[in-house]
C-alpha positions as CSV (number, residue, x, y, z in Angstrom):
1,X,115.9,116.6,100.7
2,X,119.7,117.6,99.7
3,X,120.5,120.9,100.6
4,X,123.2,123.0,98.2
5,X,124.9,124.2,101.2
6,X,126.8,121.3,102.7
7,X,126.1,122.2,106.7
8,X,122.8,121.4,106.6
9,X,122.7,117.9,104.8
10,X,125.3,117.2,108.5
11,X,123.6,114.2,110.7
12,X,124.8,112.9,113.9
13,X,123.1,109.7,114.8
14,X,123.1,107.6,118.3
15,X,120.7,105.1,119.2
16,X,118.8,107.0,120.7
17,X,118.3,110.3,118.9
18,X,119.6,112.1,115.5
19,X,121.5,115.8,115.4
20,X,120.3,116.9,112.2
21,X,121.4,120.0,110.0
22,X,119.1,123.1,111.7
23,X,117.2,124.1,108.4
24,X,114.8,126.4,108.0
25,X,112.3,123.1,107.7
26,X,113.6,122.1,111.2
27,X,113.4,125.3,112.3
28,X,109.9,126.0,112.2
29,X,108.8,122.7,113.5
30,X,110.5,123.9,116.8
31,X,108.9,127.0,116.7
32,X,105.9,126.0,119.1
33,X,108.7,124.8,121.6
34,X,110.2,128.5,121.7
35,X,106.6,130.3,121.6
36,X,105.6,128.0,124.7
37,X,109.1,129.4,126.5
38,X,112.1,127.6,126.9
39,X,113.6,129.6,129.6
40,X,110.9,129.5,132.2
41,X,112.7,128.6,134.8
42,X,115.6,128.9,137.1
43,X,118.6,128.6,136.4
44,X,118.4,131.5,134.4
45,X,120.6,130.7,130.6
46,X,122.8,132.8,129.6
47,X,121.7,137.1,128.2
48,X,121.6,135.8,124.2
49,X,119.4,136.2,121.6
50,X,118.7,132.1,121.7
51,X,117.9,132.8,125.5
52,X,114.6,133.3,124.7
53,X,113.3,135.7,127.5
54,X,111.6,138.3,125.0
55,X,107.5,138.1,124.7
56,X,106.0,136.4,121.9
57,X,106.4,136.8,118.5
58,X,109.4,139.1,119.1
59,X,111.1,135.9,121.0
60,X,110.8,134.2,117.9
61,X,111.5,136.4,115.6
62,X,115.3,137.3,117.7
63,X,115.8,133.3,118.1
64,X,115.1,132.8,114.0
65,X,117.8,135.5,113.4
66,X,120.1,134.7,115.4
67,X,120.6,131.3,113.9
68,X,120.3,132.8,110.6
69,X,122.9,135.0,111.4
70,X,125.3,132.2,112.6
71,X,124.5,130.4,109.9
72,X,125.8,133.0,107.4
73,X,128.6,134.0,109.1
74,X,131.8,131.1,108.5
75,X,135.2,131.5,107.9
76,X,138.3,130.7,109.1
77,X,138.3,132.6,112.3
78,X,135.4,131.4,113.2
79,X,131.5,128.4,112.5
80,X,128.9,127.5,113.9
81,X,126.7,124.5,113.3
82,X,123.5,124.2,114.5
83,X,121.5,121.3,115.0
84,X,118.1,120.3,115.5
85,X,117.6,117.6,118.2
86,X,115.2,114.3,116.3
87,X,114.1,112.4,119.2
88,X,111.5,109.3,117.6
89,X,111.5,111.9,114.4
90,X,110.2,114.6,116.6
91,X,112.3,118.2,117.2
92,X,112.9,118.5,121.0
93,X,115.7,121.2,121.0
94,X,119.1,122.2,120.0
95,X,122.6,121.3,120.0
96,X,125.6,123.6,118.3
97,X,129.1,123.3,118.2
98,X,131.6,126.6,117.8
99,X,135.0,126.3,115.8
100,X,136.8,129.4,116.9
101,X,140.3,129.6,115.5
102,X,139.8,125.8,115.0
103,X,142.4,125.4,112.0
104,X,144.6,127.0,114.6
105,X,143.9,125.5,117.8
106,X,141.5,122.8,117.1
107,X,139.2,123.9,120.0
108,X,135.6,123.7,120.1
109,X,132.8,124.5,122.5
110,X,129.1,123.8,122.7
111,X,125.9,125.1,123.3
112,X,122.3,123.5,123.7
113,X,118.9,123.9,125.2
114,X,116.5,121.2,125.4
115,X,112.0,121.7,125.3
116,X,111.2,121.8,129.7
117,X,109.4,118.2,129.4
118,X,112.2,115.9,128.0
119,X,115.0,117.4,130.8
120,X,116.1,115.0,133.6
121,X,115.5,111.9,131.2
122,X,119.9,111.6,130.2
123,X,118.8,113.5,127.0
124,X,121.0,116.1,127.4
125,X,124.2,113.9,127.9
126,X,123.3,112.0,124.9
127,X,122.9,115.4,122.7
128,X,126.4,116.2,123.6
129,X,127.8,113.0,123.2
130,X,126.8,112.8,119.9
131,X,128.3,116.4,119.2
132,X,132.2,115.6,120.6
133,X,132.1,113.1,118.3
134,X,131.3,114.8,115.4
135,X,134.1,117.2,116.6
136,X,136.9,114.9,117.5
137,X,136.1,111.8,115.3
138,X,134.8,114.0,112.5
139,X,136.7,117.2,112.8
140,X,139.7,116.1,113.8
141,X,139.4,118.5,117.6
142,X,142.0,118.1,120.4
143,X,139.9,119.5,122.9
144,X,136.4,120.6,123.7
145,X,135.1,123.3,126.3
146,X,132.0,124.2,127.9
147,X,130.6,126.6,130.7
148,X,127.7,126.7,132.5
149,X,126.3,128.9,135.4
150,X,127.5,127.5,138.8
151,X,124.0,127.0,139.8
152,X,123.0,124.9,136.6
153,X,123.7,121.4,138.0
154,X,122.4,119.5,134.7
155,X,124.6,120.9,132.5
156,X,127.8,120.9,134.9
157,X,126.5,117.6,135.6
158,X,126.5,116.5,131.7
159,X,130.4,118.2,131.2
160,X,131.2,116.0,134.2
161,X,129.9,112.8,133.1
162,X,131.8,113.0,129.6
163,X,134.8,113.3,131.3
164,X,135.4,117.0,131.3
165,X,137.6,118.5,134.3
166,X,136.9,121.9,135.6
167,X,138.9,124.3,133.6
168,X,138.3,127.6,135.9
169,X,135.9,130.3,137.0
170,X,134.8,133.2,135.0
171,X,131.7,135.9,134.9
172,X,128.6,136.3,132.7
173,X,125.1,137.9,132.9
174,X,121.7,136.5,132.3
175,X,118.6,138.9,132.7
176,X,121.2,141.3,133.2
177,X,122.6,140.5,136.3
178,X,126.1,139.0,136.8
179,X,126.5,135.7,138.2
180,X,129.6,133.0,138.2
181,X,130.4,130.4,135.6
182,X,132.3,127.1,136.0
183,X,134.5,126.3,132.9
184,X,135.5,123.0,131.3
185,X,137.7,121.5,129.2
186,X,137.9,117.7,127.4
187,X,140.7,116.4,126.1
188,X,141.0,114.2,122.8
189,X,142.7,111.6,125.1
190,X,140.0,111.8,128.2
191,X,136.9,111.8,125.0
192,X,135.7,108.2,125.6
193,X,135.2,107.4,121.7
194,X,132.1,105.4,121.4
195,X,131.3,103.1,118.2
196,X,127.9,103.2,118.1
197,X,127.4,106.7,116.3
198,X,127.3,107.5,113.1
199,X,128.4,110.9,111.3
200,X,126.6,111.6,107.9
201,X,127.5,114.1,105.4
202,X,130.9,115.3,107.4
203,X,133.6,115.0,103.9
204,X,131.7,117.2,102.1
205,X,130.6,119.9,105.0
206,X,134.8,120.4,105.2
207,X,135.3,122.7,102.3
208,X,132.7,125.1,103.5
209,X,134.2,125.4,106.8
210,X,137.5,125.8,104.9
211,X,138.8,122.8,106.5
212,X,140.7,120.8,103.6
């Protein structure tokens, strides 16, 4: 199906899995992942909507919103595209990336969560993979950040492995108690480019991120 609204027709393919436009389709196919619980386990994510510590239905209700919400809200200042994660046609999570400023600075940072029973398999590093390179060879990015809780070792461990360098410390919360976060930052010269990924749909998402 071809959506009106340019975002969501968006793919990111690799060999191993697909990023495809979150729609509301995609959406609900993911719903029994976020009823079962996502964050289940230490280490705690981060105190946001996605986080996903309310009780059912209300947890899915707040997660549905706040991509809806994100969805809506795009201009210049600031996007956000969300993607559902394909892996053999099947939704196992999510992977977004966040223009803030980006005509500006051309900076963007990332976000993803991944269902309990496909972590530990390399999944992770391949979701993000295939997200810098929508960013830098699609987008046109000079750098990328992330952050993660000191303690969360797979995703420090995924920013490390894609040639991020630690970028400094900062604070957050998650279930409402503070805790310390390592930043990161990738440069378009330290991005190893690969050519076995393919971007779909990217020319014509660039007017609705006001980006031509």
């Amino acid at each position: 199906m071809v959506h009106t609204y340019p975002p969501l027709n968006l793919e990111v393919r690799t060999p191993r899995l697909t990023l495809a436009g979150a729609t509301d389709e995609l959406l609900e196919q993911l719903v029994p992942i976020v009823r079962a619980g996502v964050a289940d386990a230490e280490p705690w994510p981060f105190d946001d909507p996605i986080s996903l510590y309310a009780d059912s239905p209300d947890r899915e209700w707040r997660w549905l919103r706040s991509i809806w919400r994100g969805r809506a809200r795009v201009e210049e200042a600031f996007w956000r595209l969300y993607f559902v994660v394909l892996l053999d046609g099947g939704p196992i999570g999510m992977q977004d990336l966040i223009g803030s400023e980006f005509p500006k600075f051309g900076t963007v940072s990332t976000f993803s969560w991944l269902a309990p029973g496909r972590r530990g398999r390399g999944i992770g590093t391949e979701m993000r993979a295939a997200v810098l390179h929508l960013a830098f060879a699609g987008l046109g990015a000079r750098e990328a950040e992330s952050d993660a809780f000191t303690d969360n070792h797979a995703s420090n461990q995924v920013s490390q492995a894609l040639g991020y360098t630690k970028n400094g410390t900062t604070w957050d919360t998650r279930r409402g108690e503070v805790a310390p976060i390592q930043r990161w930052l990738l440069t378009r010269d330290a991005w190893a480019r690969r050519d076995d990924i393919e971007l779909v749909g990217v020319q014509e998402c660039l007017p609705a991120l006001g980006l031509v």
